[in-house]
C-alpha positions as CSV (number, residue, x, y, z in Angstrom):
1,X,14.8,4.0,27.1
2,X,15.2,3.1,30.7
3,X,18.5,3.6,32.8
4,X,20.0,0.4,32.5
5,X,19.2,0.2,28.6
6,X,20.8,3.6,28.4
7,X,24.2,2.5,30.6
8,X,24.3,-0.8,28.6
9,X,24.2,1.3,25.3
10,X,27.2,3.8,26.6
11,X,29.0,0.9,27.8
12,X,28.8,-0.7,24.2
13,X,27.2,-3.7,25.7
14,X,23.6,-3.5,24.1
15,X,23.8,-5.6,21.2
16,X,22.7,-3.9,18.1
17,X,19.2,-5.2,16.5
18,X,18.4,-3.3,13.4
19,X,14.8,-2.1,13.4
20,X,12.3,-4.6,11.3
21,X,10.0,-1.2,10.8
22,X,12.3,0.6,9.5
23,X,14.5,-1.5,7.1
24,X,16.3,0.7,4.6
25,X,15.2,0.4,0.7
26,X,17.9,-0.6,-0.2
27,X,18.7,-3.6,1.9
28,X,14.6,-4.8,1.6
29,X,15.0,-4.3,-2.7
30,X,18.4,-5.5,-2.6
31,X,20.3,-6.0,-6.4
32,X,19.4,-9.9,-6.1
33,X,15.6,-9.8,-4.9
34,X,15.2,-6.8,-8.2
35,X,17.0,-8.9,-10.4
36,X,14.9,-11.9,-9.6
37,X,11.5,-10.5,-10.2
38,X,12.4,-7.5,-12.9
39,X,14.4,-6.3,-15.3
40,X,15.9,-3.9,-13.0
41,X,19.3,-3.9,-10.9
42,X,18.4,-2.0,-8.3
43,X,15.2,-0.5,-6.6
44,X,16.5,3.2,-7.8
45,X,16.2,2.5,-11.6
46,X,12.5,0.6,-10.6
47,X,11.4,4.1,-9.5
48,X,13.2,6.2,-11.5
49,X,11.4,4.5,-14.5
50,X,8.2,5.0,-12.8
51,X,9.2,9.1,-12.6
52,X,9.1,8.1,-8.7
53,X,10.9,10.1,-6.0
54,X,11.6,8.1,-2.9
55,X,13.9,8.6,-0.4
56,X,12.3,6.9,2.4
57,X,9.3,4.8,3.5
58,X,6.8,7.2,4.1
59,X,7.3,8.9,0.6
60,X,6.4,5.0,-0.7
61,X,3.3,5.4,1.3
62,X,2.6,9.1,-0.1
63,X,2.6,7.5,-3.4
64,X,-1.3,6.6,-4.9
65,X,-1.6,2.9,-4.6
66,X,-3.3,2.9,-8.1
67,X,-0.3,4.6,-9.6
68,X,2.0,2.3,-7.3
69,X,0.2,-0.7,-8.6
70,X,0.3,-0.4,-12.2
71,X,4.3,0.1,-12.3
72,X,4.9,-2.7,-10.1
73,X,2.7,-5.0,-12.2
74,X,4.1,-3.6,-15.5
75,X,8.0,-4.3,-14.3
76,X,7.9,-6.8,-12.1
77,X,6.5,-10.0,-11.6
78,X,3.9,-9.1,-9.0
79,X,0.8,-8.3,-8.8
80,X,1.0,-5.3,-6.9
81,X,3.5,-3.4,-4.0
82,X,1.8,-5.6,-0.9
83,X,2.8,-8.5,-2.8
84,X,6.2,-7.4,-3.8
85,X,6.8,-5.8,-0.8
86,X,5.2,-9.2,1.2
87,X,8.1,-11.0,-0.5
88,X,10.6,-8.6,0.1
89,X,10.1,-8.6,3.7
90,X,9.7,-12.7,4.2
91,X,13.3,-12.9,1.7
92,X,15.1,-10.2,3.8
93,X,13.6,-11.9,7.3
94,X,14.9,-15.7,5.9
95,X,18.6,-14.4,5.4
């Protein structure tokens, strides 16, 4: 962060600009977008009934893909996480 970027942030003039890298879960598999392509209300219950623990992005990445694949195929309408997580990302970027 340069000088200026730093005094504009103390002096509460930088505006804010949320991160498109790092995007919480939550707000990317938002109630509507997981009640629009599963049976599911939230992203939590998705990967709880997968026996997934995720608390961020990289412990998505840590999962197998293969493993990754087959639930999101099985419970959603996708045909794998790069698709559902294509249309996340193009749904959350549109609002």
């Amino acid at each position: 962060m340069s000088f200026d970027e730093l005094l504009k942030d103390l002096q509460g003039q930088k505006a804010f600009q949320e991160d498109p890298e790092h995007v919480s879960l939550e707000k990317l598999f938002n109630e509507s977008f997981m009640s629009k392509h599963s049976s599911f209300n939230g992203f939590g219950a998705f990967l709880e009934k997968g026996n997934f623990q995720v608390n961020t992005h990289e412990d998505i990445h840590n999962i197998p893909d293969e493993l990754f694949d087959r639930h999101v195929q099985r419970e959603t309408d996708f045909a794998d996480w790069k698709s559902m997580l294509a249309a996340a990302t193009k749904e959350y970027d549109n609002k």
